[in-house]
N, C-alpha and C positions, 0 to 999 in steps of 0.2 A: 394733631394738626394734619388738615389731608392736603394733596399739593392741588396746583390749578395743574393737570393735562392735557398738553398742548399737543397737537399731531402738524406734522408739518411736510406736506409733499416734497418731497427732492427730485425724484426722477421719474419718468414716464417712459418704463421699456416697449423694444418692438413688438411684445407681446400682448401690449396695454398694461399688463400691470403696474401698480405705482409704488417706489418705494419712497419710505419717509421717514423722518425724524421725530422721535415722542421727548418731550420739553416737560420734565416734573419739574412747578415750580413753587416754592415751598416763602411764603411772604407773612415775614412778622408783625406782630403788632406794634412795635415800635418802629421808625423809620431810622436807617442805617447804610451800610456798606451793599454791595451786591457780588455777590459771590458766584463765578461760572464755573462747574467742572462737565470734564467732559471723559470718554472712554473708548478705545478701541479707532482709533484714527487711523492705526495700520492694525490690516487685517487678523495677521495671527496672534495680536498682544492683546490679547484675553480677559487677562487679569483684574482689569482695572473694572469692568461691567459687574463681576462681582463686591466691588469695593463700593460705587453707587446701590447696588441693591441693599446691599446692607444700610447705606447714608440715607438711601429711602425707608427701610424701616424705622431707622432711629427716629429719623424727624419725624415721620409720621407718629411716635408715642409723646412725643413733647406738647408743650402746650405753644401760643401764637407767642407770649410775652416771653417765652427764652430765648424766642429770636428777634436780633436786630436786624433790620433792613432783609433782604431776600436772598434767596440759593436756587439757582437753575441747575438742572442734570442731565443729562443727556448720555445714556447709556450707546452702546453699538453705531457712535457719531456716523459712519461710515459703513453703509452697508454695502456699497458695492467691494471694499476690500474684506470686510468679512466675509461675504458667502465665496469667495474666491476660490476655487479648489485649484490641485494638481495630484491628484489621487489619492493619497496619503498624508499631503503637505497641505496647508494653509498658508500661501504666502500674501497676498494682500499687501504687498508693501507699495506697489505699482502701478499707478492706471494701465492695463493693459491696452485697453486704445491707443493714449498720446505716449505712453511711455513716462511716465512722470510720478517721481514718488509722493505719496500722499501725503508729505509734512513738509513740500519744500515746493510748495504751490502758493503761497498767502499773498496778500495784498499788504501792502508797507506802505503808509498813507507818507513815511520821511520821504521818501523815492519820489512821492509827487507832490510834494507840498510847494506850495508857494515860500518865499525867502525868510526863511525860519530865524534869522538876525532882526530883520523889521517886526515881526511879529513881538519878540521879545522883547524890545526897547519900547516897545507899545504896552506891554503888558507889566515893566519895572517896577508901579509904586501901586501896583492892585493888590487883593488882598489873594492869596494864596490858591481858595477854592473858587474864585470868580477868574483866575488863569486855568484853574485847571476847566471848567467850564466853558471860558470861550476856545479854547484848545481843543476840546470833546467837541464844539459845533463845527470849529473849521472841519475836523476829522472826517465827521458824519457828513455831510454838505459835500465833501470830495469824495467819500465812499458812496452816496446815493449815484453818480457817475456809471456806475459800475451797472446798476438796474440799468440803466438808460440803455446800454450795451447788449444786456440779457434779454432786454424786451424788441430790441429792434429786429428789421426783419432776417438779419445775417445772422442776429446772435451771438454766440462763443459757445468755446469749447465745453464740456462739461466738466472739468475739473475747476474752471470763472463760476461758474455757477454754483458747483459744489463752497467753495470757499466762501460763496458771496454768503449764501447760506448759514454757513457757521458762523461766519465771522460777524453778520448781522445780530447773532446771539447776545454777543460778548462784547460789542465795541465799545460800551457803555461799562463796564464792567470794573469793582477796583480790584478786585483777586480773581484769576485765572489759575486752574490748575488742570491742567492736560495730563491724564492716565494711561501711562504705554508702560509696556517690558521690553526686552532684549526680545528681537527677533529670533534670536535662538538660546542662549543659557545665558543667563544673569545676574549679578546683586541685585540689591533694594538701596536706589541711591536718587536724589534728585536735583535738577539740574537746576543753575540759580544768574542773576542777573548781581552784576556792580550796586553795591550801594544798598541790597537785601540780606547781605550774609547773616544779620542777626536773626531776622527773622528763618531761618533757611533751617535753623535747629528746633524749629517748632514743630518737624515731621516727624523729631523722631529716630531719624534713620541713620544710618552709622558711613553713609559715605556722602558726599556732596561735591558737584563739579561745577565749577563758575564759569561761565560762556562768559571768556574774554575776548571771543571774534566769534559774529555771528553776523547774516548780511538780510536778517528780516525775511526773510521765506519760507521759515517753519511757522508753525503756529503760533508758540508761544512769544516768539523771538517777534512777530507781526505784529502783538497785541502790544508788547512794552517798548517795543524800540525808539518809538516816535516819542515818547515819554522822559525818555534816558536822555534824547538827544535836547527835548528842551529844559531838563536839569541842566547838560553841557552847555548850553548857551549860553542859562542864566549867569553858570559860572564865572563864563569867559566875559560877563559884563560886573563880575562883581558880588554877584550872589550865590550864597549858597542856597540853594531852595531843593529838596524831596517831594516827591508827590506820595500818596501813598495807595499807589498801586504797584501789586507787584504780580509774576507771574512767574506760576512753578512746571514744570516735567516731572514725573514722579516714575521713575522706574523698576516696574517689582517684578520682577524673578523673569519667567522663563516663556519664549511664544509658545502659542498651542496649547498651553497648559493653566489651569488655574492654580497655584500655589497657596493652602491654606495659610501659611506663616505669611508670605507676600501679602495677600488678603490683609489677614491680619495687620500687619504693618502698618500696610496704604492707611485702614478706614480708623486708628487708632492715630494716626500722626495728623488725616485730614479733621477729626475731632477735636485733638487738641492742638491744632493751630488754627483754627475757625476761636474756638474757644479763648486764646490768647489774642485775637483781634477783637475780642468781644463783638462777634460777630452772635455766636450762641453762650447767651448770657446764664452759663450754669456753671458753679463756680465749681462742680467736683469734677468736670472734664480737664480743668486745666492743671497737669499731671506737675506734681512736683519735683522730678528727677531733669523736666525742662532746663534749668537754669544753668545744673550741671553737665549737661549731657556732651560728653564729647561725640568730636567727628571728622573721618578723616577727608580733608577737603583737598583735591588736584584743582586743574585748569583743565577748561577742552585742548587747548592747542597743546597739551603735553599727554593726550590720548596716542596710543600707538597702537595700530591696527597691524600685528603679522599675517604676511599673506602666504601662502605654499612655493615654496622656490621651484617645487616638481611636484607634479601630481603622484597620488598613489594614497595610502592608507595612514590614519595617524593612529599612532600608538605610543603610550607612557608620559600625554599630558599632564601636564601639571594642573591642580583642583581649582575649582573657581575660588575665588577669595584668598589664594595662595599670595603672598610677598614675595617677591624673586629679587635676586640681583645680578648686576651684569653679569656674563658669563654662565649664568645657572642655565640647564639644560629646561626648555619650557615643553619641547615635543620631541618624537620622531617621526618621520615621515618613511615608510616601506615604502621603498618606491620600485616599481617593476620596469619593464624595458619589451620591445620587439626587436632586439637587435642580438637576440640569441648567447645574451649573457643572462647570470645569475643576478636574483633581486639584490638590491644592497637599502642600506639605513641608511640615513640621513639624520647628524643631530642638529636640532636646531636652539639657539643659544640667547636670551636675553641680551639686547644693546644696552639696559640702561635698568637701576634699579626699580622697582615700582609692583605695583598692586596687580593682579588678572583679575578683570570685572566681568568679561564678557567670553563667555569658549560657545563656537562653531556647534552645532548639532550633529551634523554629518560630518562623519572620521574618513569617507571617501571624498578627497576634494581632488580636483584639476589644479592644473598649476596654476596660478596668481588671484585662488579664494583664499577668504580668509577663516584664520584656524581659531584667532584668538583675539584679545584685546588688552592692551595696557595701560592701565595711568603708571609714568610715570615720575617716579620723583624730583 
C-alpha cells in the first residue's frame, strides 16, 4: 500500500525559502477510525521520526484491506524547533522569537465555546455518534475563526499559524498520538487522559502517568480536552456516555539522541494498539502478553522536578529508572565559591518516596536548574 503525500507549506523565511510539512497518508479499503501521529514537536526529541519511518515502511508492505479507516504521519512536525542549534546543543524547546514553548501554544475550542450545558441538554436522547458529530461541527465552525485571523491583513503571530496548521491535521481525528522524549535523559513512558487507562497498556510500556490537571495548551491535552468536558456534562445530567477518542504522548528515551530500544518500543506499542482498535486488522499484531501486562502508573501532579539549591557540578546521581525513598541521597552537588574558601559538597536528599524518570544532561548546572525528575509515590 503506498500512502497519498502531501506537502504542506508552513513558513516563508526572510530568505524566501519555504519550510513545510510532508502529510503520509495511508487510507484503507475498509472505512473506520482515523488515526493522527505526529513527531518531533520540540526540537531536540528525535526519537519519535524514527518510529514513523519505520510505521511508513510497515504500512507501506501491507495490503489496503488490513486497514480500517486511515493513518496520517507526520514526521519532523516542526521544523523550526528542529533545525535550531546552540553549537553543540539542539534545544528547540522554544520559539525563540515570542519566547513560547512549542507544546503549550494550542488552541482549546472548551476556552471558547459557546455554553457547553445548552448544548448537552440539546444533545440528551440522540444517538451517541450523531453527538459526537455535531460536537466535531461546532468545533470546526469555531476553529475555521482562526483562518479568518491568519488571512487578515494584521495577521498573527507565527506560532497561531504554526498551530492552526497542525491542529487542522487532527481536529477530526479519533486517536491522537504525539511522539516526544525527555529533553534530556529519560524512560519510555506515556502520558494518558481520565477515562482511557485501559487502553493506555496497549503501548506496551512499563510506565504510564495520567494528566489529572491539565489546562488545554499542549497538544495533546487541545485535542481531548473539549471531549472529556462533554463526557463531564453528560454526567452531571445523568449520563454516563465515553466518546471514543482518545489521545496519547509517548515518551521514549533521551533528546538529541535516537534510542534503538526507545525506537523499538515506540513502533512495537504503536502497532499493537492500532491493532487492538482494529484499526489494522491483522490478527498477529495483536501481542498476547497485552492483557497481562503490568505498569507502573503515577499522576502528573505527583511529578517532582529537583532544582540546584547552588550551582556547581553534580556528581554520584542516582541512575535513571532508580526507586528511591525519602531521605535517600539522589545527588551531590560540588559546589565552588569566589569568596576564597575551599569547595565543599552538598548532599542532596529525596522528600518523598518515588521513581527518577527524568536526569538533567549537563552535570554543570547554575543554581535553580534542574538536575532530576520524580514520580512520586
Amino acid at each position: 500500500m503506498f500512502p497519498i503525500i502531501e506537502t504542506i507549506p508552513l513558513r516563508q523565511m526572510a530568505s524566501g525559502d519555504i519550510l513545510s510539512l510532508q502529510v503520509y497518508k495511508f487510507i484503507g479499503s475498509h472505512p473506520g477510525k482515523k488515526v493522527y501521529i505526529q513527531s518531533n514537536l520540540h526540537g531536540a526529541e528525535i526519537s519519535g521520526n524514527a518510529v514513523i519511518y519505520q510505521l511508513i515502511e510497515f504500512l507501506s508492505s501491507i495490503n489496503h484491506t488490513d486497514l480500517a479507516g486511515e493513518i496520517w504521519l507526520v514526521p519532523v512536525c516542526n521544523p523550526m524547533g528542529t533545525n535550531e542549534r546552540a553549537q553543540h546543543f539542539s534545544p528547540g524547546r522554544f520559539c525563540a522569537y515570542e519566547g513560547k514553548n512549542w507544546n503549550r501554544i494550542f488552541w482549546d475550542y472548551e476556552k471558547e465555546s459557546d455554553d457547553l450545558v445548552a448544548f448537552t441538554q440539546s444533545q440528551l436522547h440522540l444517538d451517541i455518534e450523531v453527538v459526537r458529530q455535531n460536537y466535531l461541527t461546532n468545533i470546526k465552525s469555531k476553529f475555521a475563526e482562526n483562518l479568518e485571523k491568519i488571512n487578515s491583513p494584521a495577521s498573527v503571530p507565527y506560532t497561531e499559524l504554526f498551530r492552526y496548521q497542525l491542529q487542522s491535521l487532527c481536529l477530526d481525528a479519533d486517536y491522537l498520538i504525539d511522539l516526544h522524549s525527555s529533553s534530556d535523559q529519560g524512560l519510555d513512558y506515556v502520558y494518558y487522559f481520565p477515562k482511557r487507562e485501559d487502553s493506555a497498556k496497549y503501548f506496551l510500556l512499563d510506565y504510564g502517568i495520567l494528566l489529572d490537571k491539565y489546562d488545554g495548551d499542549a497538544f495533546d491535552e487541545a485535542f481531548i480536552k473539549p471531549w472529556l468536558a462533554l463526557e463531564s456534562a453528560f454526567q452531571k445530567l445523568g449520563q454516563n456516555i465515553r466518546f471514543d477518542i482518545e489521545a496519547w504522548t509517548l515518551e521514549l528515551g533521551t533528546g538529541m539522541q535516537i534510542k534503538s530500544d526507545s525506537v523499538a518500543q515506540g513502533v512495537r506499542g504503536v502497532k499493537n494498539y492500532l491493532a487492538q482498535k482494529r484499526v489494522l486488522q491483522i490478527p498477529d499484531l495483536m501481542l498476547p502478553q497485552t492483557q497481562f501486562h503490568q505498569m507502573y502508573f503515577a499522576t502528573s501532579s505527583h511529578r517532582k522536578t529537583y532544582y540546584a539549591i547552588a550551582g556547581g557540578m553534580i556528581q554520584s546521581r542516582v541512575k535513571l529508572g532508580s526507586s528511591v525513598k525519602a531521605g535517600d541521597r539522589l545527588y551531590q552537588i560540588i559546589s565552588f565559591n569566589k569568596e576564597g574558601k575551599l569547595p565543599n559538597v552538598i548532599d542532596i536528599c529525596a522528600e518523598a518516596d518515588g521513581l527518577v524518570y527524568d536526569l538533567s544532561t549537563n552535570q554543570a548546572v547554575n543554581q535553580g536548574e534542574s538536575v532530576l525528575g520524580v514520580l512520586q509515590s
